[in-house]
C-alpha positions in Angstrom: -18.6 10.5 -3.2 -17.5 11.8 -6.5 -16.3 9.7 -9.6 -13.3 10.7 -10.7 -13.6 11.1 -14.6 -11.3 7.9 -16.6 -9.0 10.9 -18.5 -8.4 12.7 -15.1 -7.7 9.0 -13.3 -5.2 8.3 -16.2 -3.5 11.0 -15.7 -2.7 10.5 -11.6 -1.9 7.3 -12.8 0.5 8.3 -15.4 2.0 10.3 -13.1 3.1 7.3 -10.7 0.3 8.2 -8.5 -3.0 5.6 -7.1 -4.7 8.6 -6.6 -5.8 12.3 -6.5 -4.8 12.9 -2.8 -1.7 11.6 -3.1 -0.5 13.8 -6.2 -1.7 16.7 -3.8 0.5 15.7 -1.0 3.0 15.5 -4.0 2.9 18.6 -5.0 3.0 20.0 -1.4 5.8 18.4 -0.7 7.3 19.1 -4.2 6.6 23.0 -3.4 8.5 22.9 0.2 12.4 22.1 1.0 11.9 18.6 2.5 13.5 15.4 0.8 10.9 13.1 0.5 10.3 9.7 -1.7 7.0 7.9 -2.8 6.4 4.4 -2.0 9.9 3.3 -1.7 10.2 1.3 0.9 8.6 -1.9 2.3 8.4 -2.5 6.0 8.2 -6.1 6.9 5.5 -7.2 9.2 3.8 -10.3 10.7 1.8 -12.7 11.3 1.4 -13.5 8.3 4.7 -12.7 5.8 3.5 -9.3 4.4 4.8 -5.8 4.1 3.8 -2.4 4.1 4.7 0.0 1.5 4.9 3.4 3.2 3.4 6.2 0.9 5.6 8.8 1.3 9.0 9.3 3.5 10.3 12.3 4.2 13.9 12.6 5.1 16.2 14.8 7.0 19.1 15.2 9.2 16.4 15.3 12.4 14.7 12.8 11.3 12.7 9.7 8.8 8.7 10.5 8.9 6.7 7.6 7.8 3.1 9.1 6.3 0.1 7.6 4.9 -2.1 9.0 3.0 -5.9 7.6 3.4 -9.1 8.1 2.0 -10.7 5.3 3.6 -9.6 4.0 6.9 -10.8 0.4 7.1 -10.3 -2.3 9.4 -7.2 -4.3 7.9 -5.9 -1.1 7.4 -6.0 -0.6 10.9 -4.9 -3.7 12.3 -2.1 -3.6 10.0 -1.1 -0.3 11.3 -1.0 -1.7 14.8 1.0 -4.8 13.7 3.3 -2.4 12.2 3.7 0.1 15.5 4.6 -2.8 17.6 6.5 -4.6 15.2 8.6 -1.5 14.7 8.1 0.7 17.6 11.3 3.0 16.1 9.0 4.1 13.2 7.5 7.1 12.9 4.5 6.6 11.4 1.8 9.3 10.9 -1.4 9.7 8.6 -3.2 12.5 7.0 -6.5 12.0 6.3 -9.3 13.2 3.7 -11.4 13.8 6.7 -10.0 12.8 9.9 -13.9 13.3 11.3 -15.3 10.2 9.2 -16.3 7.5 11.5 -14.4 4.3 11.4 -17.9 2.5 10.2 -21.5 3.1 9.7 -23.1 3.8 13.6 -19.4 4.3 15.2 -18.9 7.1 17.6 -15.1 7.1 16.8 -13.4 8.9 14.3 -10.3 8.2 12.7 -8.6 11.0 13.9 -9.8 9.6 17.3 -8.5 6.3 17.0 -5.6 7.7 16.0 -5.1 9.5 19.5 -5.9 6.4 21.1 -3.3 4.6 19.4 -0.3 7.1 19.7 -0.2 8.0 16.0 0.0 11.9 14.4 -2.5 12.5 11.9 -3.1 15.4 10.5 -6.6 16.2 7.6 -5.8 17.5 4.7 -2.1 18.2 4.0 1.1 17.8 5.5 1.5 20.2 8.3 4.3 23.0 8.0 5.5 21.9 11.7 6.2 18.1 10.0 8.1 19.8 7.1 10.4 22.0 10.0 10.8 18.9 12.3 12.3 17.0 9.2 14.1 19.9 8.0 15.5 20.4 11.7 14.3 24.2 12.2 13.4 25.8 15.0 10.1 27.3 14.6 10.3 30.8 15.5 6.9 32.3 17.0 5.3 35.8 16.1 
């Protein structure tokens, strides 16, 4: 993996931002019509008192999309995640992913994209997808 140089990690920092990845998802969200906030909210969960704060929300009149942004998808992060889908069954919560083909650990045969699909949660690799942006936005997509 690539160090990111100390003047270039100031400046995502200086921006409000805990990394790279998530200024890019910034700026594609910044460059469509979409309201959208960065870590705004924080969504209760248990067993333990703890709560999540959601990356970004995006925000329109068909809907409230919850998505994290994730590098690494590790095992607390997980179990939170499940915590937080039955604890909150109403949220829409998605993830786009770095790589959504990067196994969950060292020797696993799932990926995260995969768990994903076994858990009921969007993902996406990457960016944002433009169908996300139009479901928010309440479009209808019109096809070619």
């Amino acid at each position: 993996m690539k160090k990111i140089s100390s003047s270039i990690a100031r400046r995502y920092h200086l921006q409000g931002y805990r990394s790279r990845f998530e200024m890019d998802i910034a700026v594609q969200l910044n460059s469509s019509k979409v309201r959208w906030e960065y870590e705004s909210e924080r969504i209760p969960y248990q067993p333990k008192k703890a709560a999540y704060l959601v990356d970004f929300i995006l925000k329109g009149q068909a809907c409230r999309i919850y998505i994290e942004s994730k590098g690494r998808f590790l095992a607390k992060d997980r179990t939170k995640h499940l915590l937080l889908q039955s604890q909150h069954p109403e949220m829409d919560l998605r993830f786009v992913f770095m790589n959504a083909n990067q196994k969950l650990y060292k020797g696993s045969k799932t990926t995260y994209g995969q768990w994903c699909n076994k858990h009921g949660f969007k993902f996406s690799q990457g960016s944002i997808p433009e169908s996300w942006i139009t479901e928010c936005l309440g479009k209808k997509r019109t096809l070619p």
